[in-house]
Structure formats: structure tokens, C-alpha cells
C-alpha positions in Angstrom: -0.6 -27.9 16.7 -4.6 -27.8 17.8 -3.9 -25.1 19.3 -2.2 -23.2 16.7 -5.2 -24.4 14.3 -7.9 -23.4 16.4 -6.6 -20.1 17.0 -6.0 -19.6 12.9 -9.5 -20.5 12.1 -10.6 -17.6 15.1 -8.5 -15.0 13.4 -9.6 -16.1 9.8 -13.3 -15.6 11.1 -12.5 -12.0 12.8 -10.6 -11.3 9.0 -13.9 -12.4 7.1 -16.6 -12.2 8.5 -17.0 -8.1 8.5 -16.6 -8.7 4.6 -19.3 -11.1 3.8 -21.7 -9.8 7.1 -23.2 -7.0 5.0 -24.2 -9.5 2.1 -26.1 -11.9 4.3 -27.8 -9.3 6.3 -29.2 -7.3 3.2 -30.0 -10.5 1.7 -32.0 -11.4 4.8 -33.6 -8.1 4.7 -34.7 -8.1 1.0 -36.1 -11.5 1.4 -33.6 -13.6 0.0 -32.1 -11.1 -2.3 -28.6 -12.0 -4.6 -25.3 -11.5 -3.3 -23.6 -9.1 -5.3 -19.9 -10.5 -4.7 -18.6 -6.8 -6.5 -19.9 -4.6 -4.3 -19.0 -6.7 -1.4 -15.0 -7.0 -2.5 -14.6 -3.3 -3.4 -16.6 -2.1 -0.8 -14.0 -4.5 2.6 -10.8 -3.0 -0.2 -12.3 0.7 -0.4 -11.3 3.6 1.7 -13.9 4.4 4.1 -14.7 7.7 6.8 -15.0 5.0 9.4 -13.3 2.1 10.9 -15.3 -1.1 10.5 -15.7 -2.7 13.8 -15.7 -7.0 13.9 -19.1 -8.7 13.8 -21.3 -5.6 13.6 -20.6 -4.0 10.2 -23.3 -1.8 10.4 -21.4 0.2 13.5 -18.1 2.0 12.7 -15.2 4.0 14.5 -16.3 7.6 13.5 -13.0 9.3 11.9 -13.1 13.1 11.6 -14.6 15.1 8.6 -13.0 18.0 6.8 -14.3 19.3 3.8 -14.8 22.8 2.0 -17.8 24.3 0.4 -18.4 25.9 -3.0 -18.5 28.8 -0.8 -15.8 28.6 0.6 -16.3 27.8 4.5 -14.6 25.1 5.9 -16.9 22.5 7.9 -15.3 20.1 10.3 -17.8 17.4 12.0 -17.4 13.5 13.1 -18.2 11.0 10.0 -21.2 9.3 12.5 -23.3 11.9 11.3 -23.4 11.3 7.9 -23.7 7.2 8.1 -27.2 5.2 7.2 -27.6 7.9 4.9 -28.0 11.2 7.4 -27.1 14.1 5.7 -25.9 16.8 8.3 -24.5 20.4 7.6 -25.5 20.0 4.2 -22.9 16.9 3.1 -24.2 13.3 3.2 -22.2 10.0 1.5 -23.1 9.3 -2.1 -25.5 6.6 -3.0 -25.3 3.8 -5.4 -26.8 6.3 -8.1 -24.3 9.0 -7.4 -21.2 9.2 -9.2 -19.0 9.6 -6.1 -20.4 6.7 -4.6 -19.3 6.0 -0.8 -17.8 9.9 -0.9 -19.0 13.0 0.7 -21.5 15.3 -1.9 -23.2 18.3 -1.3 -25.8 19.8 -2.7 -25.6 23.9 -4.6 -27.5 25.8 -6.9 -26.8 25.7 -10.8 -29.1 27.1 -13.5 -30.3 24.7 -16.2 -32.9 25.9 -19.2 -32.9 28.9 -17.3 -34.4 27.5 -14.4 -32.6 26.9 -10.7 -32.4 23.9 -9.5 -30.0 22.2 -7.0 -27.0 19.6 -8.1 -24.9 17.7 -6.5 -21.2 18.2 -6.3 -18.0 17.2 -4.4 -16.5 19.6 -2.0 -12.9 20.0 -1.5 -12.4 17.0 0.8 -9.2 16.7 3.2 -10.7 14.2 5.6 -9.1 11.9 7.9 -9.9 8.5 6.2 -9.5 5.0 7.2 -6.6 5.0 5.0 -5.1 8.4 6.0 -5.2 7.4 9.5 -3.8 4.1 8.9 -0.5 5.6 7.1 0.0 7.7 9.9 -0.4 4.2 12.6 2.0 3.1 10.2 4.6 6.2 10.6 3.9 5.9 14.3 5.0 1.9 14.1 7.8 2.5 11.9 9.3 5.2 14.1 8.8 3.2 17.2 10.3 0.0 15.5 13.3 2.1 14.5 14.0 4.0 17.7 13.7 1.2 20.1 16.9 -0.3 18.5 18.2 3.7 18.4 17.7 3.8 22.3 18.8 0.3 22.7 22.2 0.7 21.2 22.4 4.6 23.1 22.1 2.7 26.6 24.1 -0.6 25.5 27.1 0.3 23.2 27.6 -2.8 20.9 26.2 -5.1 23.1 23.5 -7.4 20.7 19.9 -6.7 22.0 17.0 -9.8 22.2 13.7 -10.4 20.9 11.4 -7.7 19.4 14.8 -5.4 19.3 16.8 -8.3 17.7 14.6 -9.1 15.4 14.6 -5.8 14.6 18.3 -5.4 14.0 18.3 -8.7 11.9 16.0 -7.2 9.2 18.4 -3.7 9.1 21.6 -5.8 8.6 19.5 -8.7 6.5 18.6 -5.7 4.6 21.6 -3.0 4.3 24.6 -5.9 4.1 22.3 -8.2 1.7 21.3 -5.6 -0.9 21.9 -2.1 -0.7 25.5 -2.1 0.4 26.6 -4.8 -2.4 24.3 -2.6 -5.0 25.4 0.9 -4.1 29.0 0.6 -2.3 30.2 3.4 -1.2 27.6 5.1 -1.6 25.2 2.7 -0.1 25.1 5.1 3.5 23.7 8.5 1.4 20.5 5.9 0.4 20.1 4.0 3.2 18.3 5.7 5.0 15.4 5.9 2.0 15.9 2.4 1.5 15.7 0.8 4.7 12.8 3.5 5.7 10.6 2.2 2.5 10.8 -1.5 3.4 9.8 -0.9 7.2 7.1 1.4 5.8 5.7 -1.3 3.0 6.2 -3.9 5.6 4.1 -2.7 8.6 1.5 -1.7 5.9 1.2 -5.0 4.4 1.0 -6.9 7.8 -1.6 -4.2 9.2 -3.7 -4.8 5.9 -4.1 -8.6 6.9 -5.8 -7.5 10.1 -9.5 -6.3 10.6 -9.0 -5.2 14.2 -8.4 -1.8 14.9 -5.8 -0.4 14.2 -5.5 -3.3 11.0 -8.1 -4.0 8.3 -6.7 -0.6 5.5 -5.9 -2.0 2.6 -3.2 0.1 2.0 -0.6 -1.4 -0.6 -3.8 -2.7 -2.3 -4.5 1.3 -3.3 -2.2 2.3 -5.9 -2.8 6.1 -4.7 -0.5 4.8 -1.5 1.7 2.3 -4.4 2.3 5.1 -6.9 3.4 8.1 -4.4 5.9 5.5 -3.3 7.2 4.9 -6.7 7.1 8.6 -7.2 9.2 9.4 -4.3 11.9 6.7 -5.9 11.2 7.9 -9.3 12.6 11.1 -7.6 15.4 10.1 -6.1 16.9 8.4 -9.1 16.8 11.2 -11.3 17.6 13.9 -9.1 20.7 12.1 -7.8 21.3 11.0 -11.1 25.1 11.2 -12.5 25.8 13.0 -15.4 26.9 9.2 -17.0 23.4 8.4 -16.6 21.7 11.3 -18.0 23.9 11.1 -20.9 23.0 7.1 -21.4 19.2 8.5 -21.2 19.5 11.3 -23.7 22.7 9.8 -25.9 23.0 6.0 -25.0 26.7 4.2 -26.7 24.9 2.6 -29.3 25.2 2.7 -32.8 25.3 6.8 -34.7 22.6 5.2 -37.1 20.3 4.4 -33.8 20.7 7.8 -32.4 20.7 10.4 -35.7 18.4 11.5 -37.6 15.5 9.1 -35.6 16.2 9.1 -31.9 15.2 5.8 -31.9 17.5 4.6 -28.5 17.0 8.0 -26.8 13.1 7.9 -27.2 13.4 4.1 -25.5 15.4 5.5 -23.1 13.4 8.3 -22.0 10.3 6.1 -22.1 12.5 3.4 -20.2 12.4 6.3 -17.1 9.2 6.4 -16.7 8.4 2.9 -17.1 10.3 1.8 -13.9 8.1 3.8 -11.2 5.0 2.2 -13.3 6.3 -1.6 -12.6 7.7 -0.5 -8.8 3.4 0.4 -8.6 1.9 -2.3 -10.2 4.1 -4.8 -8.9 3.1 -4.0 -5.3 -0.4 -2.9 -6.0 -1.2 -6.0 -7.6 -0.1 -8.7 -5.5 -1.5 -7.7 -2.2 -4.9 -6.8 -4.4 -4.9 -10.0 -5.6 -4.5 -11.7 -2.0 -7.2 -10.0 -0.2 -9.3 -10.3 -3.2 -8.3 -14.3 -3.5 -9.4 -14.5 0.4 -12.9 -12.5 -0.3 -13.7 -14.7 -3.1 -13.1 -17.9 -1.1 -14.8 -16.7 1.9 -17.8 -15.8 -0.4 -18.3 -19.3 -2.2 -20.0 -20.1 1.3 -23.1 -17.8 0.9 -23.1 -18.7 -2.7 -23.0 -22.1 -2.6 -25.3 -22.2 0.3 -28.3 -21.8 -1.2 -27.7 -25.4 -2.9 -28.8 -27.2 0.7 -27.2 -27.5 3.9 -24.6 -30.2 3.1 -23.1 -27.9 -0.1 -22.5 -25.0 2.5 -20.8 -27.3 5.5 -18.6 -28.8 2.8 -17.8 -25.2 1.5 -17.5 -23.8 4.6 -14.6 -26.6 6.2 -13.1 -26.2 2.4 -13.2 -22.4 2.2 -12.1 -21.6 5.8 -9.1 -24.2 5.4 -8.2 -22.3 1.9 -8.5 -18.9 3.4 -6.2 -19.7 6.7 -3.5 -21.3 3.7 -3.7 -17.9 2.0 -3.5 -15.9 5.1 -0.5 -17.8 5.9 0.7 -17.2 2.2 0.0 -13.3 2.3 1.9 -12.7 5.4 5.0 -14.5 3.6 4.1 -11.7 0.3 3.9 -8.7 2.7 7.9 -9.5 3.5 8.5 -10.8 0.3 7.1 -7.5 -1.5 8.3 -5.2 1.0 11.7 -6.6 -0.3 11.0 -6.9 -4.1 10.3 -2.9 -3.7 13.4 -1.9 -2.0 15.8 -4.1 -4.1 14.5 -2.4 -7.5 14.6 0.5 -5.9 18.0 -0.3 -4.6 19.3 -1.2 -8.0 17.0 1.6 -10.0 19.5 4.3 -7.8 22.6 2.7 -8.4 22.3 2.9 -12.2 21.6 6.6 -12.2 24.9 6.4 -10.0 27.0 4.6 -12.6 30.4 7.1 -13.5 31.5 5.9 -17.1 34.1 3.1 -17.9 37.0 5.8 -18.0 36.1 7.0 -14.2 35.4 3.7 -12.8 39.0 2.7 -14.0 40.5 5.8 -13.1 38.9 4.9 -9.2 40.4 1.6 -9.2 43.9 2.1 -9.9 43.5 5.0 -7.5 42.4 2.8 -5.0 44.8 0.3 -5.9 47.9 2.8 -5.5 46.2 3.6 -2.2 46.5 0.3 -1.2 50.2 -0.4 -2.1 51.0 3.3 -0.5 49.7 2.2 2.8 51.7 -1.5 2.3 
């Protein structure tokens, strides 16, 4: 059990330390100058052009640059030569007064008053980001998650593979047999694939997010960029597969004539309802890993706040805030399964009600079925 502490209160230190480093150093170097706890949070939750490196904040994992010009010529260089405020090739980062703060600006000419003078502006910018490359680790984990089970059944037959691979398997059948195939039926194979492909996706994010170690420390379910092109992509599926039941229920629901004609009262509520459900599938998500990163910040910050009360404030702050932090670790790791699940059930249950067939077809199924049934008997 010592053990087990110890080596939580190591990783809790390698998790916090690169977000509250920068705030003591500057506050060093400006002689005692405020922490600004703002910055701090948005800066460690931010996307970045390099990969922050444990215990030396100031030093990053250069990521390739790839922007385009108001002329039009592509320039592709390493992000190293644009940190501490180089500018190189013309592009630097935007400072605190800049409007695209912590992005790449250039500088062109413009004509004000009739006079030329040079502006800033923001180039056409298709780098690869901390959070770019950290959806593709993620792809490449997913993929290697999946096919190890693939190859291990290809080489095995049926018999049940251990560890890793098991584990593996128990989350596909935990996750096929325990909601989609009870939501969707027969039709639970055409989705699985989505399904089961969005919660290993959300999954590996999450748990990579609660790491600062290369390749961890992207806060990539806390973006709502990475969130909403999820919910987009279910948003999608939905309608596109969508029965003609359901469109009819969206556009003429089985309410009422008086609710319907003349003020489309149900069918606005409807059509407003389709929208609304890729908005909760984002905020849902976004929000709660947000909220636990910024929860562990916060609690990590209260040191260097509360340090400047004496010596005895700050070792009492420090046993209480590390303790709270290595709770809420623990806490977010059981959210990142718990919201990788949360997504693919309401997406799982969003799909099977554009795939509901009327009263009249369901019932004309079932005694099929049933006749089916008594044939074969």
C-alpha cells in the first residue's frame, strides 16, 4: 500500500508540476510578481506547436510547422524556431497583446490614411499541433488495441486470449452485448463498428489526457473542437440512416392536428430536438474532463498561493493539495471510462430511434417472425 502511495504522489508531481513551473519561475524572475492562476490553467489545457517536456517547461518537443502566406507560398519549418519569441521566415507566436495569442502571425503590408504600414495577420495554418499529433497516437493506439485481438483470434480460433488481449475482448463484449445489441437488435452489426470504434477512441483520449509524459499530457476531450466533430460524425449517422418513421415523427410527429396546423408548434420542437442532441453528446463530454483537469490545476495552485502566508500555510497546503489531487486523478481515470460510455450509449440509443419502423411494421415483423418460428416447429 506504501508502495502504491508513493508511486501516486511521483506521478501526481510529473502531472503538475509542468503546470504551475511557469508561474513560480516568472514570479521569481519579476521579483515576486502575482500568479495569474488564468493564464496558467488555459495555457497546461491549450493546444500548443510543441510538446511540453516534465520539469523544464521552458524546453519543448519541436512539432512541425505548416502554414501559408498572403502570398500564397507555403513555408514548412520546425516550431523551435519560433519559441521565446524568435520570429523566423517571417512567422513568430502571438504575444499577450496580439489577438491570436499563442498562434502563429505574420506580418504584410496594408494601407491605412493612405499611408503603408505593416499589420499583423494569420496565415492559413495546417500545422501539426500537440493536439493533431496526439489524435493521430490515438488512432495509432486504437488500431493496435483492436488488431491485437484481430490477430489473436486469426492464429487461435475461439480459444479465449489473457491479459492486455483479454481485457481487451471484455470491453468489446461489455460493450456490444451490454448496450448496442439490446438497443439496436438486429441491426446492432451495421453500427457496431461506429460504436464500438468511438468508445476505444474517447477512451484512449481521455486516459492519454491524464498523462504529461510524452506521448500523454493533450487535452483532448477537454477541446470541444475534438468533442463537437465527434458529435457531428453521430449527428450524421442518425440522420442519414434515418428511417422514413423517423423523419416523418421529425417533420409530422402523432400528436394532436391542432399542435401541428396552422402553427407547427410539435414539428419546430422536433426539428430543434435534432440539433439539440449532438449539442448535449459535446458538452456532456467536453465539460466533464474540462472540469477535472481544471479541478486538479486549481488544487495544485492553492500551494503557490497560499505560500506566500509563511512556510507552515504552504507544507499544510501542500500534504492537503497533493492528497486531493492523487483522489481526483484517481476519480478522472474512473470518468474517462465512465464518459467514453455515456457517449456511446446516447449515441447508441440516438441511432436506434432514427431506426424505429412504425407501430404497423413492427407488428407486421413479429407475427412474421412468430409464423417463422412455428414453421420451423
Amino acid at each position: 500500500m506504501k508502495r502504491l502511495l508513493l508511486l501516486l504522489a511521483v506521478v501526481c508531481a510529473a502531472v503538475l508540476y509542468p503546470a504551475h513551473a511557469p508561474a513560480s519561475q516568472s514570479a521569481g524572475d519579476a521579483g515576486g510578481e502575482a500568479i495569474n492562476p488564468k493564464e496558467i490553467i488555459f495555457e497546461h489545457l491549450g493546444d500548443g506547436y510543441g510538446w511540453e517536456v516534465p520539469f523544464n517547461h521552458h524546453v519543448r518537443i519541436p512539432l512541425p510547422v505548416i502554414v501559408r502566406d498572403y502570398e500564397g507560398k507555403w513555408h514548412c519549418f520546425s516550431s523551435s524556431r519560433i519559441q521565446h519569441g524568435e520570429t523566423y521566415d517571417g512567422f513568430r507566436l502571438g504575444g499577450k497583446e496580439s489577438k491570436w495569442h499563442n498562434k502563429i502571425v505574420g506580418m504584410r503590408p496594408a494601407t491605412v490614411d493612405g499611408k503603408t504600414v505593416m499589420e499583423e495577420y494569420r496565415p492559413w495554418d495546417i500545422s501539426i499541433t500537440k493536439n493533431v499529433l496526439a489524435i493521430f497516437i490515438s488512432v495509432i493506439i486504437v488500431l493496435w488495441m483492436v488488431l491485437c485481438v484481430a490477430r489473436w483470434y486469426a492464429k487461435a480460433g475461439y480459444k479465449a486470449p489473457r491479459r492486455f488481449k483479454g481485457a481487451i475482448e471484455a470491453l468489446i463484449v461489455f460493450i456490444y452485448d451490454g448496450v448496442i445489441k439490446p438497443t439496436l437488435g438486429v441491426k446492432a452489426p451495421k453500427f457496431a463498428p461506429y460504436l464500438l470504434t468511438v468508445f476505444f477512441f474517447i477512451l484512449v483520449m481521455n486516459l492519454l489526457g491524464l498523462i504529461v509524459i510524452f506521448p500523454g499530457g493533450a487535452n483532448l476531450t477537454g477541446n470541444i473542437a475534438v468533442t463537437l466533430v465527434l458529435s457531428l460524425i453521430t449527428f450524421l449517422v442518425v440522420n442519414i440512416f434515418g428511417t422514413k418513421h423517423y423523419w416523418k415523427e421529425v417533420f409530422w410527429p402523432d400528436v394532436p392536428w391542432w399542435l401541428k396546423f396552422p402553427i407547427p408548434i410539435m414539428p419546430l420542437i422536433e426539428v430543434f430536438g435534432v440539433f439539440t442532441k449532438p449539442a448535449a453528446l459535446t458538452v456532456r463530454l467536453f465539460a466533464n474532463m474540462m472540469g477535472g483537469h481544471i479541478i486538479v490545476i486549481v488544487l495544485t495552485l492553492l500551494i503557490f498561493i497560499l505560500g506566500a502566508f509563511g512556510a507552515a500555510a504552504a507544507g499544510a497546503t501542500t500534504v492537503v493539495s497533493v492528497l486531493f489531487s492523487i483522489f481526483m486523478l484517481l476519480i478522472d481515470v474512473l470518468v474517462s471510462f465512465i464518459q467514453a460510455y455515456v457517449f456511446t450509449m446516447l449515441s447508441t440509443l440516438f441511432i436506434s430511434l432514427s431506426q424505429e419502423s412504425g407501430h404497423k411494421e413492427h407488428e407486421a415483423a413479429h407475427a412474421a417472425q412468430t409464423v417463422k418460428h412455428e414453421t420451423i416447429k
